[in-house]
N, C-alpha and C positions, 0 to 999 in steps of 0.2 A: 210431853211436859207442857203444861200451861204457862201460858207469858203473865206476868204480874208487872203492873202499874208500877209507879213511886211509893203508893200508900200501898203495896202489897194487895190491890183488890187483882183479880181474877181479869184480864182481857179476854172477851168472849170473839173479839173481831181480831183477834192474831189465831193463827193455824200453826201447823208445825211444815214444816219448808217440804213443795211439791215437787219444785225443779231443784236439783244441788245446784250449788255455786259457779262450777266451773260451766255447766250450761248457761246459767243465765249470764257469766260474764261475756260468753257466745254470741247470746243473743243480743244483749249490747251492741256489739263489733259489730255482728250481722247487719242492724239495723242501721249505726254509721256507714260502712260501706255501701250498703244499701242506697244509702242519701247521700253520698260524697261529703258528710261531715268529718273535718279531719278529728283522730283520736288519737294520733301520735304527741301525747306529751310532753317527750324531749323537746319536740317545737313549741310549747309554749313555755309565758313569761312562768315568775311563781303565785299569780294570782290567778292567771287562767289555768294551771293546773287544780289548782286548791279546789277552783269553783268547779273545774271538768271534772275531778273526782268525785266530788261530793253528788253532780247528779248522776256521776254513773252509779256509784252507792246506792242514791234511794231505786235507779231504775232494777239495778240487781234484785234490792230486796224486795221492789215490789215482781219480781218476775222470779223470784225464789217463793214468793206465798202464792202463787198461781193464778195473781192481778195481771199480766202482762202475755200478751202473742205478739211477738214480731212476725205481720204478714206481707211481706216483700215490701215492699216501701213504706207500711205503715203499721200502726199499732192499736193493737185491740186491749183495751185497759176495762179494768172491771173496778169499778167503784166501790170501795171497801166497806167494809162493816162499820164504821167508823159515821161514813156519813148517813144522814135521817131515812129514813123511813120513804120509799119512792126515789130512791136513789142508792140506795146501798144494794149491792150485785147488779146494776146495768153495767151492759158493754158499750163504752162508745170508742170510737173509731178515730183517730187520729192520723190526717192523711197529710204527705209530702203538701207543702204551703203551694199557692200557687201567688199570682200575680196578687188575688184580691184578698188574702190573707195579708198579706202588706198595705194594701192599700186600705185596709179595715183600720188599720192605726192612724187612719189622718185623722181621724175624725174627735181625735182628742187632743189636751196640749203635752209639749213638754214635760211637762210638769206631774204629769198622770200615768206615770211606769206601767203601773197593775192594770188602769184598763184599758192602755195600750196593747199590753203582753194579752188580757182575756180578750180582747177583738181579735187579735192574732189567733188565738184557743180557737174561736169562735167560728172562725173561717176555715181552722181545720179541723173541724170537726164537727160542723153542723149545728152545734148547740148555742141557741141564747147565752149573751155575754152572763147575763143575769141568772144562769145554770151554776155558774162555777161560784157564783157568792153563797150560796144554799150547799155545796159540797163540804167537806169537811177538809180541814190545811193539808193532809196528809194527799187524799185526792189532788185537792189545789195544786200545788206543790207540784207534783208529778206532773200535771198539765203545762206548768210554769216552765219547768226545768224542758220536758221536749219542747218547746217553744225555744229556749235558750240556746237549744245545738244548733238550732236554725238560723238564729239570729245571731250568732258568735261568729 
């Protein structure tokens, strides 16, 4: 079955689901154990669940369309149909942060969240901060969000 838009147009960058659910909520867990990100829920507040569920969600969904390999500590993500042309279907690689993944965020203020969090992207994963502004939200996003277990 074809996924259809708001305006009922045709999405040509949705598939129909490669991995079922229960694997990719596996691969989830996998990949928090993996990193020693806690994912026990009960221990958080109701905000840090809201926000922990919601990126388990997109990483499910993106690892139910066949966007996502957890490979032992890290994550091979495929950049969707979604984003332009010279970027839609690369793999890039999202490795456990190291010291200079953190320290890539001095380099802005306060005040600058997003190119904070994409220096952070940046450092794990080899790619220009300026890679992820040209990605489409949906990719974004999912970069953002593995950034956030790290940084939570």
């Amino acid at each position: 079955m074809q996924e259809k838009d708001l305006t009922g147009a045709v999405n040509s960058a949705a598939s129909e689901s490669k991995i079922d659910k229960e694997t990719a909520e596996k691969e989830f867990d996998m990949f928090c154990k993996n990193n020693s990100i806690e994912n026990n829920t009960a221990d958080m507040n109701e905000d840090e669940k809201y926000s922990f569920e919601e990126i388990k969600k997109r990483f499910v969904k993106a690892c139910m369309a066949g966007r996502v390999e957890v490979d032992g500590r890290s994550i091979k993500y495929t950049i969707s149909n979604f984003s332009p042309e010279g970027f839609k279907g690369e793999i890039v690689t999202i490795k456990r942060p190291t010291g200079q993944s953190f320290s890539a965020m001095d380099d802005f203020k306060d005040n600058q969240g997003q190119k904070k969090t994409m220096a952070f992207v940046s450092a794990m994963t080899g790619k220009e901060v300026r890679y992820f502004n040209k990605i489409d939200y949906t990719d974004y996003r999912f970069f953002a969000d593995a950034s956030t277990l790290f940084l939570s």
